[in-house]
C-alpha positions in Angstrom: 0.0 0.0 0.0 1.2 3.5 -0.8 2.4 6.2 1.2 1.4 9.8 0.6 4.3 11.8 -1.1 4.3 15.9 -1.2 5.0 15.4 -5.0 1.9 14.2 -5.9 -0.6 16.4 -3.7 -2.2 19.4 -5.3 -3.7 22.4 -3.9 -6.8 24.1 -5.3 -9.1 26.5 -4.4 -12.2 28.8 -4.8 -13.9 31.6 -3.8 -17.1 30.7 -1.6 -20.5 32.4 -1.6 -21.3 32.0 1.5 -18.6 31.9 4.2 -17.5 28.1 5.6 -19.8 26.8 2.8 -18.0 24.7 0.1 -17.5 26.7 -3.3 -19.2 25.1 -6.3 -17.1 21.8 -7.5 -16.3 23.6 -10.7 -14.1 26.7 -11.9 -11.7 25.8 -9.0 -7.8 26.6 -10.1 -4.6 24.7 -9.1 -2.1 26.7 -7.0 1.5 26.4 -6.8 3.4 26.3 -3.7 6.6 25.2 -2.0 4.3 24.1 1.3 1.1 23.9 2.6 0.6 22.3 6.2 -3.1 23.8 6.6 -4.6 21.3 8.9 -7.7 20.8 11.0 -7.0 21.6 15.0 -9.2 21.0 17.8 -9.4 22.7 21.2 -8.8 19.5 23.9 -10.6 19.2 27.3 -9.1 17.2 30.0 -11.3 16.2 33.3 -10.8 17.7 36.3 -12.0 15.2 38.9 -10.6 13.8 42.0 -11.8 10.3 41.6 -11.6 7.4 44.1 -9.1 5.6 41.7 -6.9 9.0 41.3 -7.0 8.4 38.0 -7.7 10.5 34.5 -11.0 9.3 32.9 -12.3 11.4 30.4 -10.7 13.4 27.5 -12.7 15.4 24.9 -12.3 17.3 21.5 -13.8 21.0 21.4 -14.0 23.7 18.7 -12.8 23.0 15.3 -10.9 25.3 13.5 -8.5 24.9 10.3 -5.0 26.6 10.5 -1.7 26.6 8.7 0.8 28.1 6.4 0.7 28.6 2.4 4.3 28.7 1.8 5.6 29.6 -1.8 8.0 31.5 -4.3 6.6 35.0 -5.2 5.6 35.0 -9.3 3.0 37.2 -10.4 -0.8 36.4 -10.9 0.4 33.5 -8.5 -1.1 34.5 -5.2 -3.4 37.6 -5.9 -6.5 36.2 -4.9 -4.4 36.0 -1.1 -2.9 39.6 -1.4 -6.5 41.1 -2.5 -8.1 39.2 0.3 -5.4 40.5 3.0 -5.8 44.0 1.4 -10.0 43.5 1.7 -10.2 44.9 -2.2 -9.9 42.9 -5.5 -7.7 43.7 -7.8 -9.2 46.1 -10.6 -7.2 47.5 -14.0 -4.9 50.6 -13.7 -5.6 54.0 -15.4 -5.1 54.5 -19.3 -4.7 57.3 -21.2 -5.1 57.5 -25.6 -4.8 60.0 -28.0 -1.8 61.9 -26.0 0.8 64.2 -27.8 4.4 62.8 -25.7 7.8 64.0 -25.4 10.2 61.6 -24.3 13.9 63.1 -23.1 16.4 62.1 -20.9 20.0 59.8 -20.9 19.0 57.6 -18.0 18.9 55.5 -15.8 15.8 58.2 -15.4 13.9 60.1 -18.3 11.0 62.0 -18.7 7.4 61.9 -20.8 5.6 65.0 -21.1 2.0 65.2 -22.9 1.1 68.3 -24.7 -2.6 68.2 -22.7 -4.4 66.9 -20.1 -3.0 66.0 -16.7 -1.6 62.3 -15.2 -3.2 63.3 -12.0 -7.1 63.5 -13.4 -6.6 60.2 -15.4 -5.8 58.1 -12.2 -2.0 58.1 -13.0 0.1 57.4 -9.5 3.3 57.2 -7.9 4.9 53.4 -7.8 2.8 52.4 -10.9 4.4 50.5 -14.0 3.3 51.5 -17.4 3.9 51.1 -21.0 3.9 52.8 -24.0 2.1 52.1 -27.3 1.2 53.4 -30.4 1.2 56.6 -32.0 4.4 56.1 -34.2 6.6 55.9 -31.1 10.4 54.8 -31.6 10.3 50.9 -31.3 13.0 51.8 -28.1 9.9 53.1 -26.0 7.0 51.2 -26.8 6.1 48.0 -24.5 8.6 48.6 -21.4 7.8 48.6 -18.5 8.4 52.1 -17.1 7.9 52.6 -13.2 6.6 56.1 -12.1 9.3 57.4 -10.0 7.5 61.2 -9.4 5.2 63.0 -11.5 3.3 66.2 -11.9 0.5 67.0 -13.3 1.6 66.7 -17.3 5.2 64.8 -16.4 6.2 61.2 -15.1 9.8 60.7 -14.3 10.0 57.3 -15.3 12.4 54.1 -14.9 12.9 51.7 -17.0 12.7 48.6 -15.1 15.2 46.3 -16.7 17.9 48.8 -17.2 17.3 49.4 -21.5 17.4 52.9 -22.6 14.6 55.3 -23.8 15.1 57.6 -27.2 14.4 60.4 -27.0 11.8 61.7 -29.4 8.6 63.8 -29.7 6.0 65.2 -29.8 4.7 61.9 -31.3 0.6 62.3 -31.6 -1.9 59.4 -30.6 0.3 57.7 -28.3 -1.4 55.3 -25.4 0.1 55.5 -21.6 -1.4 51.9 -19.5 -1.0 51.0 -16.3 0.0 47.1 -16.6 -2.0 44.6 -15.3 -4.4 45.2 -11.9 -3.6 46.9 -8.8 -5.7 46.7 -4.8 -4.6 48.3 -2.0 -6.0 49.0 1.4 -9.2 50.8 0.8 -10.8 53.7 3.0 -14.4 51.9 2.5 -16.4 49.4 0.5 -13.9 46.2 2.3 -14.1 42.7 0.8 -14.9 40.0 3.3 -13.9 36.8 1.0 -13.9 33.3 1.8 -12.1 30.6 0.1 -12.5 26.8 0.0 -9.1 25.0 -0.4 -8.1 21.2 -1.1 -5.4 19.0 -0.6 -5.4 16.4 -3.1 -3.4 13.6 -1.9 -3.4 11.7 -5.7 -1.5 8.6 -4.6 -3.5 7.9 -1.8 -6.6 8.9 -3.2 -7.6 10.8 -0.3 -8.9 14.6 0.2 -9.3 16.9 2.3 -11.5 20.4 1.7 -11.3 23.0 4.1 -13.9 25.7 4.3 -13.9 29.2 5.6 -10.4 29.9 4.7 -9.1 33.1 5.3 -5.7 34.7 4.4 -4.6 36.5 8.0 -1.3 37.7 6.8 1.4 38.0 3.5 4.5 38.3 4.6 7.3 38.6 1.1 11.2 37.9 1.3 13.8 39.2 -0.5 17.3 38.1 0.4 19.7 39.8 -1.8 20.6 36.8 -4.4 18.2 33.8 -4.8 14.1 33.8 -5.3 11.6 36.2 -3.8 9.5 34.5 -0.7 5.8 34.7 0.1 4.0 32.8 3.3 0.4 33.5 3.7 -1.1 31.6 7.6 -4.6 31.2 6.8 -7.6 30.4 9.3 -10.8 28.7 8.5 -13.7 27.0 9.7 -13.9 22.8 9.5 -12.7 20.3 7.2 -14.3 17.4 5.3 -12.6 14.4 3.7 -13.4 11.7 0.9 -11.6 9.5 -1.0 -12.3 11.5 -4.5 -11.5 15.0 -5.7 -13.8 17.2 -4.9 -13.3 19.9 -7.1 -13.6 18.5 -10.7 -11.3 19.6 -13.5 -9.6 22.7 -11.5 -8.3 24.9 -14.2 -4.3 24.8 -14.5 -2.0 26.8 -12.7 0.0 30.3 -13.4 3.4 29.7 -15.5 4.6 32.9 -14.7 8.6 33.4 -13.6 9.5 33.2 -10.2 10.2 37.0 -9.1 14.4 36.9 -8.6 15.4 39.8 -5.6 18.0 40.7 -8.3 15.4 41.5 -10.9 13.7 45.1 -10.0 13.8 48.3 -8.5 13.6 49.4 -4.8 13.1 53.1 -3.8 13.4 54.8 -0.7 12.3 58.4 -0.6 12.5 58.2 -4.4 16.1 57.2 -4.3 16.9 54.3 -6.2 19.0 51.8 -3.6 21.2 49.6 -4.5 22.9 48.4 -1.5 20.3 46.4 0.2 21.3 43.0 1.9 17.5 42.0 2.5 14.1 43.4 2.4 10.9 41.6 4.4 7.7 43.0 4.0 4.6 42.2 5.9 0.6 43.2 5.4 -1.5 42.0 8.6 -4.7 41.4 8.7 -5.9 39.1 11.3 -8.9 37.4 11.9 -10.6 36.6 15.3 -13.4 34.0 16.3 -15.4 32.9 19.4 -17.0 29.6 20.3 -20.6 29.5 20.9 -22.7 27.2 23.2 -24.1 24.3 20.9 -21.7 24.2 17.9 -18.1 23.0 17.4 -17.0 25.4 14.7 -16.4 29.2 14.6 -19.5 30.5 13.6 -17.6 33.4 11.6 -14.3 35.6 11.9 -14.0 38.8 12.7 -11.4 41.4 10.7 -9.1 43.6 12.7 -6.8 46.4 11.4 -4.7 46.0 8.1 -1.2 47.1 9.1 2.0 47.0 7.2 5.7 46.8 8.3 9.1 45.4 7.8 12.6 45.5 7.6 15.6 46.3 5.4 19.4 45.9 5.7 21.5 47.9 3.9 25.4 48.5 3.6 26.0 52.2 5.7 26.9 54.1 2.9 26.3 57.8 4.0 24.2 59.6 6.7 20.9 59.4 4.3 19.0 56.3 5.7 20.3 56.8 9.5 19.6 60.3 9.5 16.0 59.7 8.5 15.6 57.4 11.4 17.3 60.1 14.1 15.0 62.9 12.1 12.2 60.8 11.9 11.5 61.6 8.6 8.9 59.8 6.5 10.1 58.1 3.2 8.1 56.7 0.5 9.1 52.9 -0.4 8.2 51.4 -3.8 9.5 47.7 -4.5 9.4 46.1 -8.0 9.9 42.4 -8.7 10.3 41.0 -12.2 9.9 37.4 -13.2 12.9 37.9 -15.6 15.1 41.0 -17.4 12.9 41.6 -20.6 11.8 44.6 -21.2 8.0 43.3 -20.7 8.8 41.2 -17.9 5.4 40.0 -15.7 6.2 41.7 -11.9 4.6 42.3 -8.2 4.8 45.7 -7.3 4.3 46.8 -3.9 4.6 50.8 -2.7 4.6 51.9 0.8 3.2 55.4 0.4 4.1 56.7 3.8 6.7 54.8 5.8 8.7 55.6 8.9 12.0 53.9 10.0 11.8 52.2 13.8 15.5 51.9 14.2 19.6 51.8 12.4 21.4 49.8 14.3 24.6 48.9 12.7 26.8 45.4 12.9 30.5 45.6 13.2 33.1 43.1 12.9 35.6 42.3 9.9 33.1 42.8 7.2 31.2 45.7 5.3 29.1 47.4 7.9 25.3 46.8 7.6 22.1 49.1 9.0 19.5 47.0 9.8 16.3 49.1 9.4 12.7 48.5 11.4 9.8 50.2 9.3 5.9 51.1 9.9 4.1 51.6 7.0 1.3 54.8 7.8 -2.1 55.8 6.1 -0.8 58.8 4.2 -2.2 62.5 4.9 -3.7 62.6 1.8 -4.5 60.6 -1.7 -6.8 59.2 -3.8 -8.1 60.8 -6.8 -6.4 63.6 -8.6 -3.3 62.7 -5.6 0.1 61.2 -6.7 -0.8 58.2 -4.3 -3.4 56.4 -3.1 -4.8 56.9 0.4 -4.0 53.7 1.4 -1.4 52.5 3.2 0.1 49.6 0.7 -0.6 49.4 -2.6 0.1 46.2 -4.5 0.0 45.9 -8.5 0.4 42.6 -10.5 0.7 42.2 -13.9 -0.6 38.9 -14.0 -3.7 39.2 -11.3 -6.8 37.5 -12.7 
């Protein structure tokens, strides 16, 4: 008789209707993942009594509840169902502008694109957003890059190309088309998703399954050590678990093919600085879930969402007084991560921006090595944003250029 191997178990999942009540069998999708140990656990119950024989007679099981750990390698489109949930918003397509009148200039690494009329601003155009550039007659040098908004005003972005190529300059070149790539969420001010997911282990080999219900993503925390693949562990908390000994969710579409995201691939800003000395990067959204029992039922009848916060933690060589300084001052920086799946110019990427972030700390190592800063950060709601603002009032903003 077999034993069950990790190799052939496959994950799959599906937005519920109805909170802990199994998704319909079909449109389910495979997911990728290095691990998943989400489990059913039970609250225990010992008896108290002083018995005659000074023994331990009774034991029971309590409240049900599902827990564990989606463990995985960051690639785009991959995990945005998790990330919107976290962020309580779905992911919804960038701003686009047509029929614009540009003029490109600049030698790098940064250039600029300036249109004859209208204003980025008023067309939904933001800080920390990748775009590209089509049509119009453009030089073939500018058209489908990706470009990440590194500051803008109302008729200029300051742009970055992400993979390093140049820009020609040219212009004014007439009905060209400006797109933010792929979807975006963040942390909204109102209108929050409350989503549910239903999520299967497939144990193929042993023909066995197990579907958990009620799941709930309470936390994405994303690693970037400074050579080797970008991380992402999401725990998750749910409601109760059935098993059978057939699949339950028939014909699950496939799952993404997009690249693993590569901490050497990308941009990071701080305060709109480009940094390249990093050593590591950890990022963290929260957004935790609580329960109670109730008398007569041994599940969680629902969860209830606390606050979505945002912090983490870079590392960086101490290179001048910049970084440190901003801690001792504390003055708030703007941080804007971008992670490509590979160096093309049209690379598929996660993109996160911090709009308002404050440094909790620069302690420095020492020793026979390069000195490194090791620097705590909170991320805050900023003071303003939203529409017709550089950034949006939210205090993490995510864009994927693969999210479904």
């Amino acid at each position: 008789m077999p034993q069950a191997s990790g190799v052939f178990k496959q994950l799959a999942r599906k937005r519920e209707t109805t909170y802990g009540t199994a998704a319909g069998a079909s449109g389910a999708k495979l997911l990728r993942r290095v691990t998943s140990d989400v489990s059913l656990t039970k609250q225990t119950y010992q008896s108290n009594e002083i018995r005659p024989d000074q023994q331990v007679a009774d034991f029971r099981h309590g409240v049900r509840s599902v827990e564990g750990t989606l463990s995985g390698e960051l690639s785009p489109g991959t995990y945005a169902d998790e990330i919107s949930a976290v962020l309580r918003r779905d992911f919804t397509a960038g701003a686009t502008a047509s029929s614009l009148s540009l003029t490109i200039a600049g030698s790098g690494p940064t250039y600029t694109i300036t249109r004859a009329a209208g204003d980025w601003l008023a067309d939904g155009f933001k800080r920390g957003k990748v775009v590209r550039l089509s049509g119009g007659g453009l030089n073939v040098a500018n058209t489908a890059k990706n470009l990440l908004i590194q500051s803008m005003t109302a008729t200029v972005l300051t742009v970055r190309v992400l993979n390093g190529s140049a820009l020609a300059a040219e212009g004014p070149i007439a009905s060209s088309t400006c797109t933010v790539v792929g979807k975006d969420t963040f942390a909204p001010t109102t209108g929050h998703t409350n989503v549910s997911y239903s999520l299967e282990h497939w144990f193929a080999d042993v023909t066995q399954n197990e579907l958990f219900t009620g799941v709930q993503p309470t936390k994405v925390d994303i690693g970037l050590p400074p050579t080797g693949m970008a991380t992402i562990s999401i725990p998750v908390v749910g409601q109760n678990v059935t098993t059978a000994t057939s699949r339950y969710f028939t014909s699950p579409s496939a799952a993404s093919t997009t690249g693993i995201c590569a901490a050497v691939n990308g941009v990071v800003l701080l305060g709109g600085v480009a940094v390249a000395l990093l050593t590591g990067l950890s990022i963290s959204i929260d957004s935790p879930r609580s329960g109670d029992p109730v008398v007569g039922s041994n599940t969680i009848p629902t969860r209830f969402p606390g606050r979505i916060t945002a912090s983490g933690q870079a590392t960086a060589y101490f290179e001048d007084a910049t970084l440190r300084d901003a801690f001792i001052n504390e003055t708030e920086v703007e941080l804007i991560v971008v992670l490509t799946s590979d160096n093309s110019a049209a690379s598929d990427f996660v993109g996160i921006t911090l709009p308002r972030v404050k440094l909790g700390g620069a302690s420095k190592s020492d020793g026979e090595q390069g000195i490194v800063q090791t620097l705590p950060f909170t991320a805050l709601l900023p003071l303003t944003g939203g529409s017709g603002v550089a950034n949006e009032l939210s205090t993490v903003v995510v864009q994927d250029s693969a999210a479904p």
